[in-house]
MARLO-446208 format. One record per residue (C-alpha): residue in one letter; x, y, z. Coordinates in Angstrom, 1 decimal. Layout:
<kollums>
@residu = A; east = X; north = Y; up = Z
...
</kollums>
This chain:
<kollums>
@residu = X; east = 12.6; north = -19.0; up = 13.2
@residu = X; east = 10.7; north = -16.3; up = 15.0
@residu = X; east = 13.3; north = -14.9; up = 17.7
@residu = X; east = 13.2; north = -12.9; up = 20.4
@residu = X; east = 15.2; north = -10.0; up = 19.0
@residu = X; east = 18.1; north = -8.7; up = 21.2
@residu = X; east = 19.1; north = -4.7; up = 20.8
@residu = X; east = 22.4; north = -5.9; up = 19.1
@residu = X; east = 20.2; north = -8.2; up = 16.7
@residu = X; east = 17.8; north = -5.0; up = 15.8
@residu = X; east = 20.8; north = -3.4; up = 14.9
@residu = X; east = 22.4; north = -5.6; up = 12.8
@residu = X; east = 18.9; north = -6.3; up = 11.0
@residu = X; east = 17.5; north = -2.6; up = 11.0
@residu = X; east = 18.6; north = -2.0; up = 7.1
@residu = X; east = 16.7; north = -5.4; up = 5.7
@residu = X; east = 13.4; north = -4.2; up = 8.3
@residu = X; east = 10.3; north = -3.4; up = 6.4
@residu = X; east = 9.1; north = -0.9; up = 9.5
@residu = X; east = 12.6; north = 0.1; up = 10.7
@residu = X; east = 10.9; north = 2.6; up = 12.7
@residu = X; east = 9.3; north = -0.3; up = 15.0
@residu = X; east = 11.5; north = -2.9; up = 15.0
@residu = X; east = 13.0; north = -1.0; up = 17.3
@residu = X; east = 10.6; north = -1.8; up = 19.9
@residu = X; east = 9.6; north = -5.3; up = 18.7
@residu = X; east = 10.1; north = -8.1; up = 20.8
@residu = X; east = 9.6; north = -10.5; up = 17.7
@residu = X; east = 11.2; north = -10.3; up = 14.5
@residu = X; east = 9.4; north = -12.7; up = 11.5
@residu = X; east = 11.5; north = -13.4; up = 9.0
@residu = X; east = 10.2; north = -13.0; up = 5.5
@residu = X; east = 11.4; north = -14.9; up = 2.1
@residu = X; east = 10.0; north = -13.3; up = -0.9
@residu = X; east = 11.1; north = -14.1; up = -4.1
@residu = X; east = 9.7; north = -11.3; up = -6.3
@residu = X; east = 11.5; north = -7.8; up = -7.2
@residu = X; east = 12.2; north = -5.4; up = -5.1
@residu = X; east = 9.8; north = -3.0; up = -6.5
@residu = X; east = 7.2; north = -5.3; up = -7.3
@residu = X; east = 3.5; north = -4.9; up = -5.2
@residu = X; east = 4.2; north = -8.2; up = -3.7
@residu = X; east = 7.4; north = -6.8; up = -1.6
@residu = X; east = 6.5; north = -2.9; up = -2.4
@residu = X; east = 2.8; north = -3.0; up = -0.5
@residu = X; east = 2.1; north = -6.6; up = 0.5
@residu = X; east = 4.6; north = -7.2; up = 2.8
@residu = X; east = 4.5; north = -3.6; up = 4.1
@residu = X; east = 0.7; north = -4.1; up = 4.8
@residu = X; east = 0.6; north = -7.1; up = 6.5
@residu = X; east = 3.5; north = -5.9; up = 8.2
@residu = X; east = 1.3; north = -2.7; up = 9.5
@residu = X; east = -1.4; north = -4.6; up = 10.3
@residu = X; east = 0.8; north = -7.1; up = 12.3
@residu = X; east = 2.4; north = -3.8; up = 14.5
@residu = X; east = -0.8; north = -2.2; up = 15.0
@residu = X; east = -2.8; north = -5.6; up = 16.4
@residu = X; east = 0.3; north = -6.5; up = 18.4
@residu = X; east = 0.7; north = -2.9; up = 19.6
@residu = X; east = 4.5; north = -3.2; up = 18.0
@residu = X; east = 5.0; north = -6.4; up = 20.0
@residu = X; east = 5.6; north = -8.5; up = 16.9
@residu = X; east = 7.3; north = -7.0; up = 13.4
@residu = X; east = 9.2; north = -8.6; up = 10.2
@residu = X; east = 12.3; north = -8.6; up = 8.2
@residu = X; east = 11.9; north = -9.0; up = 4.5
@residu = X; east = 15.0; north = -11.1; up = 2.7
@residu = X; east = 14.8; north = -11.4; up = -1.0
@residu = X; east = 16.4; north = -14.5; up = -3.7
@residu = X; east = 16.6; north = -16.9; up = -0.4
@residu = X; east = 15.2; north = -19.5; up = -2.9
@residu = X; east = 13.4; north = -19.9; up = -6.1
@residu = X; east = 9.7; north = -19.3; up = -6.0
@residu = X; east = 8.7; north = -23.2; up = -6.5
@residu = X; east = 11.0; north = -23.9; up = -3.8
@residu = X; east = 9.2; north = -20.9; up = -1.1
@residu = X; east = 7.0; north = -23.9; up = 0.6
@residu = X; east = 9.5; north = -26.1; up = 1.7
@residu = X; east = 11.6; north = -23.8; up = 3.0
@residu = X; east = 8.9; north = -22.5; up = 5.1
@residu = X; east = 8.4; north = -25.8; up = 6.1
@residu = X; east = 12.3; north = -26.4; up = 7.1
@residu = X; east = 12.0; north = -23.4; up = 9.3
@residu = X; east = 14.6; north = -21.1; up = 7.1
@residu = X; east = 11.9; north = -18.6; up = 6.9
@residu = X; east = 9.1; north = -17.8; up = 9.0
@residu = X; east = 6.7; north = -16.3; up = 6.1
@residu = X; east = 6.4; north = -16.6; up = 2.4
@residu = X; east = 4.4; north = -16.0; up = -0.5
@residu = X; east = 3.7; north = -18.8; up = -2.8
@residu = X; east = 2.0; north = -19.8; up = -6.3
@residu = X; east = 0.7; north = -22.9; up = -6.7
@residu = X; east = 0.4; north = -23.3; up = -10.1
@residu = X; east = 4.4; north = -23.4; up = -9.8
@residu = X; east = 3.9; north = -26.8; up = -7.9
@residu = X; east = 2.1; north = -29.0; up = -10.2
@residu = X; east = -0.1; north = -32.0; up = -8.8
@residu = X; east = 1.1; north = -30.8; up = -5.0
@residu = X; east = -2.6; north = -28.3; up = -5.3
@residu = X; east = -6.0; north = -29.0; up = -7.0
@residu = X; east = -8.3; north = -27.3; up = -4.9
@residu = X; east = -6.7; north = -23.9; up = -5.6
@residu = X; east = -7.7; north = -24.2; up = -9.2
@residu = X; east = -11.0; north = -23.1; up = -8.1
@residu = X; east = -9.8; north = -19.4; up = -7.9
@residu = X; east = -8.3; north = -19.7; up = -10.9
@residu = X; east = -10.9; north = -20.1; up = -13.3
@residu = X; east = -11.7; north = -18.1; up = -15.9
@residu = X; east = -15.5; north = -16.9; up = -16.0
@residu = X; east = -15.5; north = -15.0; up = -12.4
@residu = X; east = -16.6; north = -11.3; up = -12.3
@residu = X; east = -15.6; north = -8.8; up = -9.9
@residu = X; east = -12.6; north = -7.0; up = -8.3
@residu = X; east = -9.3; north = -8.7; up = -7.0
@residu = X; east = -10.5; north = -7.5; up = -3.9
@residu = X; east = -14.0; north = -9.4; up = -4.1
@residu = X; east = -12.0; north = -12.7; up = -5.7
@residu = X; east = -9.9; north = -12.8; up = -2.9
@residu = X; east = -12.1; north = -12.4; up = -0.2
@residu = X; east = -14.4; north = -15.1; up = -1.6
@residu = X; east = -11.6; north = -17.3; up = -2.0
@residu = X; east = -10.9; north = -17.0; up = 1.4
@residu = X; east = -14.3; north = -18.0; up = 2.4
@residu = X; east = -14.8; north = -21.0; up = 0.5
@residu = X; east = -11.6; north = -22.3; up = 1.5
@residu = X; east = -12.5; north = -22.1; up = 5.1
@residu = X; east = -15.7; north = -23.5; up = 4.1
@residu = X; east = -14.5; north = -26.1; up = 1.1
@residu = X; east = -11.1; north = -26.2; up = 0.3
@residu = X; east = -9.1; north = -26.5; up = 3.3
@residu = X; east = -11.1; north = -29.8; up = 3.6
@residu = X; east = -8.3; north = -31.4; up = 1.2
@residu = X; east = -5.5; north = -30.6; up = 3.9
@residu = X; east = -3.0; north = -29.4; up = 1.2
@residu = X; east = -1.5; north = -27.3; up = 2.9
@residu = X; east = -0.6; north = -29.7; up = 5.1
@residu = X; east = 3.2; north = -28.8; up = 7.3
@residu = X; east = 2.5; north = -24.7; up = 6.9
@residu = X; east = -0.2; north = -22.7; up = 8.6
@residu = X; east = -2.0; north = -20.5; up = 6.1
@residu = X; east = -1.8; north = -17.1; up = 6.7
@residu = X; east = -3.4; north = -15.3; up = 3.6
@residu = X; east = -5.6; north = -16.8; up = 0.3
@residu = X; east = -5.7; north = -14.2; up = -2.6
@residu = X; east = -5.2; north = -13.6; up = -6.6
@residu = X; east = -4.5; north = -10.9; up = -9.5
@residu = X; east = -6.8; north = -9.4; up = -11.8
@residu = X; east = -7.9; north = -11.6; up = -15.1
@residu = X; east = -4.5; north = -12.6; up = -16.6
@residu = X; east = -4.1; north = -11.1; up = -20.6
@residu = X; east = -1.5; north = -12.4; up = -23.0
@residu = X; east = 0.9; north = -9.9; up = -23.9
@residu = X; east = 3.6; north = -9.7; up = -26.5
@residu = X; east = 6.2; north = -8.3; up = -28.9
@residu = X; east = 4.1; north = -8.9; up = -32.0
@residu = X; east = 0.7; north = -7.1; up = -31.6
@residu = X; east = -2.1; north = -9.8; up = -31.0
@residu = X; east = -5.5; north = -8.8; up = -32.4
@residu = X; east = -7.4; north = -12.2; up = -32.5
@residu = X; east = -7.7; north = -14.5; up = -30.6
@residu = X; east = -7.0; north = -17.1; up = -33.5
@residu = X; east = -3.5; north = -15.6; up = -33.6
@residu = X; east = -2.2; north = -17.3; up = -30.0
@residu = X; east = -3.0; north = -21.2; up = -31.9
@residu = X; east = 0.8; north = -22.1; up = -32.5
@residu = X; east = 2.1; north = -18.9; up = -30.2
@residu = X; east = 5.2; north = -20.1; up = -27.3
@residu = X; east = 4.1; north = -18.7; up = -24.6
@residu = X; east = 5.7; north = -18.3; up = -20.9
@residu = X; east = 2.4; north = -20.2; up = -19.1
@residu = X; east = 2.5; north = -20.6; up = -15.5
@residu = X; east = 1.3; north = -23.9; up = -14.2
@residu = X; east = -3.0; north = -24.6; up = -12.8
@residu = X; east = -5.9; north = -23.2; up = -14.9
@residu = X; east = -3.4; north = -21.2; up = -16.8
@residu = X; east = -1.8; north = -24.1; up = -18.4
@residu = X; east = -5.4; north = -25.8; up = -19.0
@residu = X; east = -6.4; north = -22.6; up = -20.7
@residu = X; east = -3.2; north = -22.2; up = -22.6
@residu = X; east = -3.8; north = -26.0; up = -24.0
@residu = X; east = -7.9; north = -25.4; up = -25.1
@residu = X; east = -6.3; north = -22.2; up = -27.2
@residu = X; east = -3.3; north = -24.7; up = -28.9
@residu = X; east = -0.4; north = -22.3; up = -27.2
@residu = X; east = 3.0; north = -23.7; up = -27.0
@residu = X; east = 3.3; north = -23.4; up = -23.2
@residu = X; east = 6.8; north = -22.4; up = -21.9
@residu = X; east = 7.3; north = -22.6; up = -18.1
@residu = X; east = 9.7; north = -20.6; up = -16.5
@residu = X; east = 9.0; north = -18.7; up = -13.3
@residu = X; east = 8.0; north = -15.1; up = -12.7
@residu = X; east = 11.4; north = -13.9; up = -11.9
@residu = X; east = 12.8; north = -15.0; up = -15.3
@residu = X; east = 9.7; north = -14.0; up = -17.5
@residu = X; east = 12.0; north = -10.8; up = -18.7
@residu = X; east = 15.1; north = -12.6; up = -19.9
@residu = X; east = 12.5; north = -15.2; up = -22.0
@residu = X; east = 11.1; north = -12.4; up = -24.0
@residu = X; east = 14.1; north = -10.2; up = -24.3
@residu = X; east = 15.6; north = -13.4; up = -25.8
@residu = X; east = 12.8; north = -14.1; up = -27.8
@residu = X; east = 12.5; north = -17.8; up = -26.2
@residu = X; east = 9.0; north = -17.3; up = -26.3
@residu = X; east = 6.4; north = -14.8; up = -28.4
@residu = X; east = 4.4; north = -13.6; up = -25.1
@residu = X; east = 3.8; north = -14.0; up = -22.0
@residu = X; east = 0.1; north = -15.0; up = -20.6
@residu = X; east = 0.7; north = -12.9; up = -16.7
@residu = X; east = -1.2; north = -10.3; up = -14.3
@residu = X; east = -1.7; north = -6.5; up = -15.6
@residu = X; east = 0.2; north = -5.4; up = -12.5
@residu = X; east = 3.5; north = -7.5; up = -14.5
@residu = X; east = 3.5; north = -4.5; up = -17.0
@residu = X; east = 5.0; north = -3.0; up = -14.0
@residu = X; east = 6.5; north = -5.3; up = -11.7
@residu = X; east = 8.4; north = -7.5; up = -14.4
@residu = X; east = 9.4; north = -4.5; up = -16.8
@residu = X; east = 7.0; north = -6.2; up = -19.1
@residu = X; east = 6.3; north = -2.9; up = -21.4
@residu = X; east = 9.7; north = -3.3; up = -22.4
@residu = X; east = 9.4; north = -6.4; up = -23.6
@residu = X; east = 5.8; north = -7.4; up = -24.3
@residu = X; east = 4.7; north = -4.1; up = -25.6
@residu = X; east = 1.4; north = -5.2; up = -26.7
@residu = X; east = -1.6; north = -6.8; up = -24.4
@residu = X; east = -4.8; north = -8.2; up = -25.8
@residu = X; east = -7.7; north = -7.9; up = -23.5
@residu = X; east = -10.3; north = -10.2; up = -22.8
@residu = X; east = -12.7; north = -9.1; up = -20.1
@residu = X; east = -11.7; north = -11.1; up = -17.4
@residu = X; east = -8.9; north = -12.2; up = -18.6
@residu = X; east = -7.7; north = -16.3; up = -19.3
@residu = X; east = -7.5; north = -17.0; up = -15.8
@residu = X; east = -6.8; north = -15.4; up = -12.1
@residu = X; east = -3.3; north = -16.8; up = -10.1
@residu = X; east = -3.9; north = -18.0; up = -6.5
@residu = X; east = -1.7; north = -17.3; up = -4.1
@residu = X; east = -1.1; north = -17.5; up = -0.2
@residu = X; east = 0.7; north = -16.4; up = 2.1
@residu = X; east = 2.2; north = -19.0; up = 4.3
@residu = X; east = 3.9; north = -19.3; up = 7.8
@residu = X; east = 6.3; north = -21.7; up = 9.5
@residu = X; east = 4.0; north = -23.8; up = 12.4
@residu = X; east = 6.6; north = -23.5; up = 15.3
@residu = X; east = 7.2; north = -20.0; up = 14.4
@residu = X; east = 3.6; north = -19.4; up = 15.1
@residu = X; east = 3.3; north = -22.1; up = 18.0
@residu = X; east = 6.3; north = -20.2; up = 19.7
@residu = X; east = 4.5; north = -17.2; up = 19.9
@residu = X; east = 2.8; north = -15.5; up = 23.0
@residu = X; east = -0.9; north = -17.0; up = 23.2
@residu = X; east = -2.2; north = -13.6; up = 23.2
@residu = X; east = -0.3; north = -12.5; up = 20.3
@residu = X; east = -1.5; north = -15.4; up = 18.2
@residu = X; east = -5.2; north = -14.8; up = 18.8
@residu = X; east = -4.8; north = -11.5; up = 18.5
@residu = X; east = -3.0; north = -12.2; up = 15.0
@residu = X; east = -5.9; north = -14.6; up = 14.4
@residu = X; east = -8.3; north = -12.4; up = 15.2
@residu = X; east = -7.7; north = -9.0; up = 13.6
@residu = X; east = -4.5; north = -10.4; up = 10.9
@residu = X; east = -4.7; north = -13.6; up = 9.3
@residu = X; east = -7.6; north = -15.0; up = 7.2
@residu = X; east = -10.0; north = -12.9; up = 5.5
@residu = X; east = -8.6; north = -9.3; up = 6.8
@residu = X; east = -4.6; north = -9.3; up = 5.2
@residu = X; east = -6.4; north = -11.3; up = 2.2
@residu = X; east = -8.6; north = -8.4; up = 1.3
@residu = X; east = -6.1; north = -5.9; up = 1.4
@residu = X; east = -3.6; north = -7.9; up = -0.8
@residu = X; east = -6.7; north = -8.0; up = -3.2
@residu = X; east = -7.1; north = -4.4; up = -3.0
@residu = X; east = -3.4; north = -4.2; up = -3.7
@residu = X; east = -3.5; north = -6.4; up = -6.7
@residu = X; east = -6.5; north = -4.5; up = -8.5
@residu = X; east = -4.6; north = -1.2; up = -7.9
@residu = X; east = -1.4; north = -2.7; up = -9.3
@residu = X; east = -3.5; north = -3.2; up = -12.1
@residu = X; east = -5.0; north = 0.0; up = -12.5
@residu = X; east = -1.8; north = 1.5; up = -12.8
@residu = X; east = 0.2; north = -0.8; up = -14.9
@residu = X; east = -2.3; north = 0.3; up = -17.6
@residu = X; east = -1.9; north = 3.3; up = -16.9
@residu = X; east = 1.8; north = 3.1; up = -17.3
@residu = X; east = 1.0; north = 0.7; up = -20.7
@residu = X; east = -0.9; north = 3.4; up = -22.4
@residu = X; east = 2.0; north = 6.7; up = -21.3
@residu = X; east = 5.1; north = 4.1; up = -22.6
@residu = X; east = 5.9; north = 4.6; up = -26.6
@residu = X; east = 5.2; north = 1.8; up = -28.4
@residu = X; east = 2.8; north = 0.2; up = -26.1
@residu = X; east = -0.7; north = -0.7; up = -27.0
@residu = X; east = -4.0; north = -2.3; up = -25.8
@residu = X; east = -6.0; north = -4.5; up = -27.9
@residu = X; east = -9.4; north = -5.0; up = -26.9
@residu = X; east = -11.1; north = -8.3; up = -27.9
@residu = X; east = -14.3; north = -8.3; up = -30.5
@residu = X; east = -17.0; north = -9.9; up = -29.6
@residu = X; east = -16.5; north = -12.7; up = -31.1
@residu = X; east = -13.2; north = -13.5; up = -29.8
@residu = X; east = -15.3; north = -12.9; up = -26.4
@residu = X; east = -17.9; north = -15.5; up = -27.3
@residu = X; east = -15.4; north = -17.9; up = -28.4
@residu = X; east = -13.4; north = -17.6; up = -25.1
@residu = X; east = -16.5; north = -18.0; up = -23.5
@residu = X; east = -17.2; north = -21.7; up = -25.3
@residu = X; east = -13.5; north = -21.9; up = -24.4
@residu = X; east = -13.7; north = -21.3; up = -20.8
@residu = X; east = -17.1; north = -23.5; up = -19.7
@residu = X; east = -14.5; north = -26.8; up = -20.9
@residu = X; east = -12.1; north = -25.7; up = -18.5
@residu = X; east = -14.1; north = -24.8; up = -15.6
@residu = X; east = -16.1; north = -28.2; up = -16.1
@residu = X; east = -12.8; north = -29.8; up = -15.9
@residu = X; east = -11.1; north = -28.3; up = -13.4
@residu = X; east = -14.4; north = -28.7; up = -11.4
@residu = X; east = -14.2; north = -32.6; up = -11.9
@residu = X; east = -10.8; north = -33.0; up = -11.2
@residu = X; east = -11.2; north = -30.6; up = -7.9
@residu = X; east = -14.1; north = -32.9; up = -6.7
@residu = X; east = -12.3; north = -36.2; up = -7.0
@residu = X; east = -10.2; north = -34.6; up = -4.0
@residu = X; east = -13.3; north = -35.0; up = -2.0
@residu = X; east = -14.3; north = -31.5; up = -2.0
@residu = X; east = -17.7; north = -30.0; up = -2.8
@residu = X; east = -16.3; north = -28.1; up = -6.1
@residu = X; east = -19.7; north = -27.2; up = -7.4
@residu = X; east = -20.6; north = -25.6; up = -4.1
@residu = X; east = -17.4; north = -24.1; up = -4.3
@residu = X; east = -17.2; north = -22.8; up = -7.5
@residu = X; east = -20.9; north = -21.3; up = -6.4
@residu = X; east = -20.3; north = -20.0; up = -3.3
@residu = X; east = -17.4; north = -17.9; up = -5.1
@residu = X; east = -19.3; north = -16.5; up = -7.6
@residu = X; east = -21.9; north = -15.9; up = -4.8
@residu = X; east = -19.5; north = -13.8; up = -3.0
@residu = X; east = -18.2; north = -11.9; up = -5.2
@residu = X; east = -21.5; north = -10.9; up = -6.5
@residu = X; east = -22.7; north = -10.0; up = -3.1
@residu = X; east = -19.3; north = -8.1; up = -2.6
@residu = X; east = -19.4; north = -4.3; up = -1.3
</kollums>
């Protein structure tokens, strides 16, 4: 879908233009299909940033138009694919048994910044994971994922014990393996519709990024968050791109984009993003009336701990039947993210 924009078409698109300021002079326009809020990070500073970095390496050659509720998020993948957008953000724990390797982010255990997760991530896929070719049809633009996920709710949680029994909105991957090992009643429902669940009381929490405080309203309805250091799990995410969109561009715009955009670069900013969202969603959690922060005990630490080596052996197991190196994987993340400055 990337198009050579004519001055009629910047026009008609300046109002929906992330950098209206540029477009002006852009001889491509990508289109973007996000399918988060208007106000959350994801189309607040993600898009924005890689949209900066895409103006500044392309000296304003190349620029992007953001469209929002073009599609659910489980269905962001295949319309990339079909050419109706040129980028997207997806999560793959919305498309159960279409990723495995991307578990590997998400287990819980790793310690560091969303900044250092995503980084590594992005390494040992080029290294590992991008070995299991899944996905296969879309040219991966951007590897990254949130801070350690808490469970939040209505009803103050302040054991660990208490979320045995608990319906809880569980996004699909590690989450829902971690969900399982702690007896919650998982509850899927996408991001987007997290808000209405709770308001409704359809489910007793939510198990979701700090940065959702924020982004999804949550400390209006999920006043309280228990905190495990780490948190249950960490989301993967990428940012995707339509092949002929890329193919049809310049050849020296797509190194150039290779070279200075794509890969590790935009995925360490979006990290950066993510652990600031964080920062200030509790920020905002402990300035809104009624809101709380529960910190786990120890114990409840040590237990999640017992809780977590299960899932990470699993997940590594199932992740190596792909024919990946998981172990090497798994170590090479935790490598990085150690080494990470």
């Amino acid at each position: 879908m990337a198009k050579f924009t004519t001055f009629g078409g910047l026009l008609a698109s300046a109002a929906f233009a992330l950098t209206a300021g540029t477009a002006l002079a852009a001889d491509y326009t990508l289109v973007i299909s996000s399918w988060a809020p208007p106000t959350h990070s994801i189309n607040a500073r993600m898009w924005p940033t890689f949209t900066e970095m895409v103006e500044e390496a392309t000296d304003g050659r190349v620029t992007t138009e953001l469209k929002l509720g073009l599609a659910p998020p489980p269905a962001q993948m295949d319309l990339v694919m079909d050419g109706a957008a040129d980028l997207s953000i997806i999560f793959h724990g919305y498309q159960a048994g279409r990723f495995v390797t991307t578990k590997m982010i998400e287990l819980p255990g790793y310690v560091g910044s969303s900044e250092a997760a995503s980084v590594a991530y992005w390494r040992a896929y080029d290294a590992y994971l991008k070995d299991a070719n899944e996905h296969r049809g879309v040219k991966v633009v951007a590897l990254h994922t949130h801070g350690g996920a808490q469970l939040m709710s209505a009803e103050q949680v302040t054991e660990l014990s208490q979320a045995e029994g608990m319906k809880v909105r569980i996004p699909g991957g590690v989450a829902a393996d971690v969900g399982q090992a702690l007896g919650m009643i998982g509850i899927k429902v996408p991001a987007t519709k997290v808000y209405e669940t709770l308001a409704s009381k359809a489910a007793d929490g939510v198990v979701m990024p700090i940065d959702s405080r924020v982004g999804f309203k949550l400390t209006e309805v999920a006043q309280n968050m228990y905190m495990l250091p780490g948190g249950l799990y960490r989301g993967s995410f990428a940012f995707i791109m339509n092949e002929d969109a890329f193919a049809d561009l310049p050849e020296d715009i797509q190194q150039v984009l290779e070279d200075e955009v794509f890969g590790e670069p935009i995925s360490r900013a979006i990290g950066a993003i993510w652990e600031a969202g964080d920062a200030e969603a509790i920020e905002a959690t402990l300035a809104t009336p009624g809101n709380a922060i529960i910190d786990a005990s120890p114990e409840d630490v040590a237990r999640f701990d017992e809780v977590a080596t299960g899932v990470r052996a699993k997940v590594i197991e199932e992740v190596a039947a792909t024919g990946v190196d998981a172990q090497a994987a798994y170590e090479m993340i935790k490598a990085e993210m150690a080494a990470f400055e």
